[in-house]
C-alpha positions in Angstrom: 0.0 0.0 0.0 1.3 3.1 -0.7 1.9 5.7 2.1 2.1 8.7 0.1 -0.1 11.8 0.8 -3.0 12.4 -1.1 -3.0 15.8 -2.2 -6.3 17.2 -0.1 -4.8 15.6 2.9 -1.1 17.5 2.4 -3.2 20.6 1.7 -5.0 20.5 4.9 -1.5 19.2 6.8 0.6 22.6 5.9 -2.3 24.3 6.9 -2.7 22.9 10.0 1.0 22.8 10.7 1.3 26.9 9.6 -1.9 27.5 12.0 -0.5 25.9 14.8 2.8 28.1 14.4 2.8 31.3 15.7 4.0 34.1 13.4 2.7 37.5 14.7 4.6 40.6 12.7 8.3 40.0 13.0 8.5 36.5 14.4 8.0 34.7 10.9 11.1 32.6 10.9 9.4 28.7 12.1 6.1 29.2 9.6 9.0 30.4 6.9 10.9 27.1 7.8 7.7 25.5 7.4 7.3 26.5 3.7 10.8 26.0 2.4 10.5 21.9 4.0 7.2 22.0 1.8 8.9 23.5 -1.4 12.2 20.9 -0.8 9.6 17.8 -0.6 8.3 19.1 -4.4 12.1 19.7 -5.5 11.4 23.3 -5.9 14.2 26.1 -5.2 13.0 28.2 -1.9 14.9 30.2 -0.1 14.5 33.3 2.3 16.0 36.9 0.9 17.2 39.7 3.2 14.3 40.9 4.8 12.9 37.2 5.6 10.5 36.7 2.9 10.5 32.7 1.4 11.0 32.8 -2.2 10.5 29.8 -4.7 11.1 31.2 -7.9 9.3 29.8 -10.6 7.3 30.1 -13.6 6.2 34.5 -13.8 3.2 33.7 -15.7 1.5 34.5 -12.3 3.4 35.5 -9.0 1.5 33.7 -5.7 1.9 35.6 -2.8 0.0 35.5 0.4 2.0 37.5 3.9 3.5 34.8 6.9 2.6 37.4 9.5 -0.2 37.7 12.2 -1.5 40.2 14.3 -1.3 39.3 18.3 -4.0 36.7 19.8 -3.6 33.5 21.5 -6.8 31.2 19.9 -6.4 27.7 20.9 -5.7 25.3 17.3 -8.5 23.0 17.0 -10.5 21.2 13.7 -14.2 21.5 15.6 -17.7 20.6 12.9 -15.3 21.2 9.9 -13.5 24.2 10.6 -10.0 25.2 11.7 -9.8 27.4 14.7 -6.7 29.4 15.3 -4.7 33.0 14.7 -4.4 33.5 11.3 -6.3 30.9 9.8 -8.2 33.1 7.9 -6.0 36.1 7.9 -3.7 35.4 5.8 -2.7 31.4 6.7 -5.5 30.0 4.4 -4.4 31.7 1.2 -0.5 31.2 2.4 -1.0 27.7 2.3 -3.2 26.6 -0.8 -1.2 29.2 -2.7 1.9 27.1 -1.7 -0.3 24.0 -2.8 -1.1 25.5 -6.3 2.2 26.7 -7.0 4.1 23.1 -6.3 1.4 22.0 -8.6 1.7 24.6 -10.9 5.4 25.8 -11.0 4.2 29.4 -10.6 6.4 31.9 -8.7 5.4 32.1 -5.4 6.3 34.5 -2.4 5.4 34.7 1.0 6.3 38.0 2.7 6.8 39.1 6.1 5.0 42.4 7.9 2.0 43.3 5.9 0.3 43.6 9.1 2.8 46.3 10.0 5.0 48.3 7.4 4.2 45.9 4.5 8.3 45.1 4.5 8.5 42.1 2.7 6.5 43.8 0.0 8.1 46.7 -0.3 11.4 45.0 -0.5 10.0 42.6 -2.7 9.0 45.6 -5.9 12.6 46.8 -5.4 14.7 43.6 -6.0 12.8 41.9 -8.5 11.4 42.6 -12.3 7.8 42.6 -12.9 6.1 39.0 -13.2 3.3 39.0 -15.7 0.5 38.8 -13.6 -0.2 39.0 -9.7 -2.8 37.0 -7.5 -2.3 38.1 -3.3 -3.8 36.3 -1.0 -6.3 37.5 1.4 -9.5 36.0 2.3 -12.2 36.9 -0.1 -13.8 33.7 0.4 -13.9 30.8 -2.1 -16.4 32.3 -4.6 -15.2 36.0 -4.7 -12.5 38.3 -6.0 -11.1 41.4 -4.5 -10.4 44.1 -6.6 -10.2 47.0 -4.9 -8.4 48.2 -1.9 -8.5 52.0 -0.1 -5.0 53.5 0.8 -3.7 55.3 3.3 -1.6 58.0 4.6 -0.1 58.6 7.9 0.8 62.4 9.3 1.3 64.0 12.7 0.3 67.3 13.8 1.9 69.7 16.4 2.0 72.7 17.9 4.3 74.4 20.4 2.5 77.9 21.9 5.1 79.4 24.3 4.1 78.7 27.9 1.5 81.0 30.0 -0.2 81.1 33.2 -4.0 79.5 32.4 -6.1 82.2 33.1 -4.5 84.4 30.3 -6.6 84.4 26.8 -6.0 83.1 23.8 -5.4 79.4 22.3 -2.5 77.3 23.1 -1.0 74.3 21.8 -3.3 72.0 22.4 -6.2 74.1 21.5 -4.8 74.6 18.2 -4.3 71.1 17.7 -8.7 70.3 18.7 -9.2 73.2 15.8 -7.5 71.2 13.4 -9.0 67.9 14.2 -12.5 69.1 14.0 -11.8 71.3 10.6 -10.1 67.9 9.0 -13.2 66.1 10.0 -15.7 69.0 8.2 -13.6 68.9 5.2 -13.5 65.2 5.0 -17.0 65.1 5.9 -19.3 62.5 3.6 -21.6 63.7 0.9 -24.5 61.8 1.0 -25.0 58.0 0.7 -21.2 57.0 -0.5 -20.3 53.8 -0.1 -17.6 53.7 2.7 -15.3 52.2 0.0 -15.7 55.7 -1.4 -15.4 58.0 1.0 -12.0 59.2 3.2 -11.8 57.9 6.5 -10.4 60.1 9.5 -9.0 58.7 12.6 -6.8 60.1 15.2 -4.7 56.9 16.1 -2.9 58.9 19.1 -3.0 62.6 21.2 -0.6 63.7 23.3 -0.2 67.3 25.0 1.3 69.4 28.2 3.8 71.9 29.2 7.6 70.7 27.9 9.9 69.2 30.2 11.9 72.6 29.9 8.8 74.3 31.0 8.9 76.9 29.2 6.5 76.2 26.1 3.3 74.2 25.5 3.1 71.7 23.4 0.6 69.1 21.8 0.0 66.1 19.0 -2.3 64.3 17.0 -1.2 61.2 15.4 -4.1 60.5 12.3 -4.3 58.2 9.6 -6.6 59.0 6.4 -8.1 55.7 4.5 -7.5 57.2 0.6 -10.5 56.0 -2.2 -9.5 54.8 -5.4 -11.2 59.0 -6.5 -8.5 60.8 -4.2 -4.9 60.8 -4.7 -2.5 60.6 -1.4 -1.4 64.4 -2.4 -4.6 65.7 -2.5 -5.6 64.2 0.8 -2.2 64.9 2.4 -2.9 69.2 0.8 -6.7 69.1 2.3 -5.3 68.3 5.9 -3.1 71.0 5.3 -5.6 73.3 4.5 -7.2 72.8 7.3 -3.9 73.7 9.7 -4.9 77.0 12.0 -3.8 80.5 10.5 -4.8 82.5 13.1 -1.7 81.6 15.7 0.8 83.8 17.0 4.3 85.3 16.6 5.4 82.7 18.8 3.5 79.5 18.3 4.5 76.9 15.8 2.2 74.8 13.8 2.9 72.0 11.0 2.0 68.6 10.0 4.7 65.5 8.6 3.4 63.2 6.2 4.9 59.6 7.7 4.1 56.8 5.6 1.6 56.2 2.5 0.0 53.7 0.0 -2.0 54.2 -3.1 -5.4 53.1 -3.4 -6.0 50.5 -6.1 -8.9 49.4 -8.4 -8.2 46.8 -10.6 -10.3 45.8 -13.7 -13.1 42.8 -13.4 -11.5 42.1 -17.3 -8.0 41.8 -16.6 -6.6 38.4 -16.7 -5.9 37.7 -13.4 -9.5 38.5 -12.5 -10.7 36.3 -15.7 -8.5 33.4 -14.6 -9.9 33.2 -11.2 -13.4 33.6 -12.2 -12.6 30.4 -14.6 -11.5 28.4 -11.6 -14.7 29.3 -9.5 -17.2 28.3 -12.1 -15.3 24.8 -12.3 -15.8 24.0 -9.1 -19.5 25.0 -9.9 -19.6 28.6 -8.2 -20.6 32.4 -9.4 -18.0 34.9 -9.0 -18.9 38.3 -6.5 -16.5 40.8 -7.0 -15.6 42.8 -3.9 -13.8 46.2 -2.8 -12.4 46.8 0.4 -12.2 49.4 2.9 -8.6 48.3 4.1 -5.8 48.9 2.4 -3.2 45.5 1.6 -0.1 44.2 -0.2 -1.7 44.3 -3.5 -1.7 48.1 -3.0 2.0 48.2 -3.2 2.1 45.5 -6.1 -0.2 47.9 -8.3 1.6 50.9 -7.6 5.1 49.7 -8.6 4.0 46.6 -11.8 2.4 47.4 -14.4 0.7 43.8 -14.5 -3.1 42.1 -14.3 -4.1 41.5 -10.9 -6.5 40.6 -8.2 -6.8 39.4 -4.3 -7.7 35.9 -3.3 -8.1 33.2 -1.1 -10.1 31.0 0.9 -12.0 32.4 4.0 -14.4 34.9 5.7 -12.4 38.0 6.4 -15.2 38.9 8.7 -13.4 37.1 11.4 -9.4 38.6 10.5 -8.1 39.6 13.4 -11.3 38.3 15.3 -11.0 36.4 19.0 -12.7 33.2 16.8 -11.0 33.4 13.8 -11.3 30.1 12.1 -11.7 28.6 8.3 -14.0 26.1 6.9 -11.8 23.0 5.4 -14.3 22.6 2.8 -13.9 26.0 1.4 -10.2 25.8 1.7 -10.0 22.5 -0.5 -12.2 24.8 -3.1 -9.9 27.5 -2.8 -6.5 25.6 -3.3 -8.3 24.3 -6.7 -9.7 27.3 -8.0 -6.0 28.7 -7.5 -4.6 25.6 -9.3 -6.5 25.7 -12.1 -6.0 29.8 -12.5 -2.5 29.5 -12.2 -2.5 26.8 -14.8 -4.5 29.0 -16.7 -1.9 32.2 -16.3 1.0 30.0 -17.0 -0.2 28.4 -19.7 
């Protein structure tokens, strides 16, 4: 009798195994080990470049690439009616692992990066060593039957203020003051016109405030961390210049005011026609589903994929993304075996 592994079962088993491996953001070095034993059992090349990300170079007709990282969250790994509980199973674990399925399959190109949770590292670094492959499918959870197309971006700034320091009682704004004007005019200006999908809208959100005389004592001084979720019909730049225009004009000879852009990514809307999109649909209908195509709010790797290749692409993978990140986060085995074969067949498709 033979003891191989039939394919469903060694599908299910790096999934399991990558689950039941913690990886949160910057600890991705056992679930990388993980994927290079599973590309040396298919006798394909792996290896991890200089930021961590596990490379298995391969056919470019289609690049696979799904992110190793977690967020934080201790869920205890158990298969219960079906479904596999644990951190990351849907977010991004699912689509990591029946992306490595399709590509041993397949001989597609396949990447797993490290940090999209965070800075999106291994992504970044990823568009700056390597040539454009032809085509692109990241994996996120979209669920079996679905395609992501679209993805908000973002951009990061701080505010401050410095007024010079006075007794309270004296009139007039001071730093912190200036820094609660500016918050409520961004919010105005930002403000949604009426029924706009969220997907269409900017988002606003102060992610941290901080204010209070200086340890010198001699000025006052205050901050506003924000981050602004860009639509696809805004361009970082003409976010980052309507926060600006909202920055106080009335303060004194003395007070300082100013914001520094941090950190950005581009939105991205891909076309329901481009190949990528095509090939995945193709796979779906063979395993006898109908395609939804879906736009998020969030903002992921495929963001900074779009803004440096020009080449077809889409998000993918199997599971809910209503429970990333969640205290039950968990994916249904049946609709992860659908998901490794709809990615099979699309990458056979691509590299054809």
């Amino acid at each position: 009798m033979s003891t191989t592994a039939r394919p469903q079962d060694e599908a299910r088993d790096l999934l399991s195994d990558l689950v039941s491996t913690p990886s949160v953001s910057g600890d991705e070095d056992a679930v990388a080990e993980r994927l290079l034993t599973f590309f040396e059992s298919h006798g394909r090349e792996a290896y991890r470049d200089d930021v961590g990300n596990v490379r298995a170079p391969g056919d470019d007709g289609v690049l696979l690439t799904s992110h190793m990282d977690t967020v934080p969250g201790d869920i205890e790994v158990r298969e219960e009616d079906g479904e596999l509980w644990g951190r990351g199973a849907c977010d991004a674990k699912g689509p990591l692992a029946a992306m490595a399925v399709a590509a041993a399959e397949t001989g597609a190109s396949y990447v797993g990066v490290v940090g999209e949770e965070t800075t999106s590292l291994g992504a970044r670094h990823l568009v700056e060593t390597r040539d454009a492959p032809d085509a692109v499918i990241n994996g996120e959870p979209s669920g079996w039957d679905a395609v992501t197309l679209g993805y908000r971006g973002f951009v990061k700034g701080a505010f401050t203020a410095e007024t010079p320091s006075a007794h309270t009682s004296r009139p007039g704004p001071n730093a912190l003051e200036y820094a609660m004007d500016w918050w409520h005019d961004v919010e105005e200006a930002f403000e949604k016109e009426g029924e706009s999908a969220v997907f269409e809208q900017v988002t606003t959100k102060p992610v941290g405030m901080d204010g209070g005389v200086s340890a010198d004592g001699l000025a006052f001084e205050s901050s506003v961390d924000a981050q602004f979720r860009v639509p696809p019909s805004w361009t970082i730049d003409g976010v980052a210049e309507t926060a600006e225009e909202c920055l106080p004009t009335y303060v004194g000879e003395e007070a300082t005011v100013g914001v520094e852009w941090t950190d950005s990514i581009p939105p991205v809307m891909a076309s329901p026609r481009n190949a990528v999109a095509a090939a995945l649909r193709a796979g779906v209908r063979a395993e006898g589903g109908e395609t939804t195509h879906l736009r998020k709010t969030g903002t992921s790797d495929m963001n900074i994929y779009h803004g440096a290749w020009d080449c077809p692409m889409a998000t993918y993978g199997p599971g809910d993304s209503s429970l990333d990140h969640a205290p039950d986060e968990r994916i249904d085995l049946t609709e992860y075996d659908r998901g490794v074969a709809v990615l099979t067949a699309a990458a056979e498709r691509l590299t054809a």
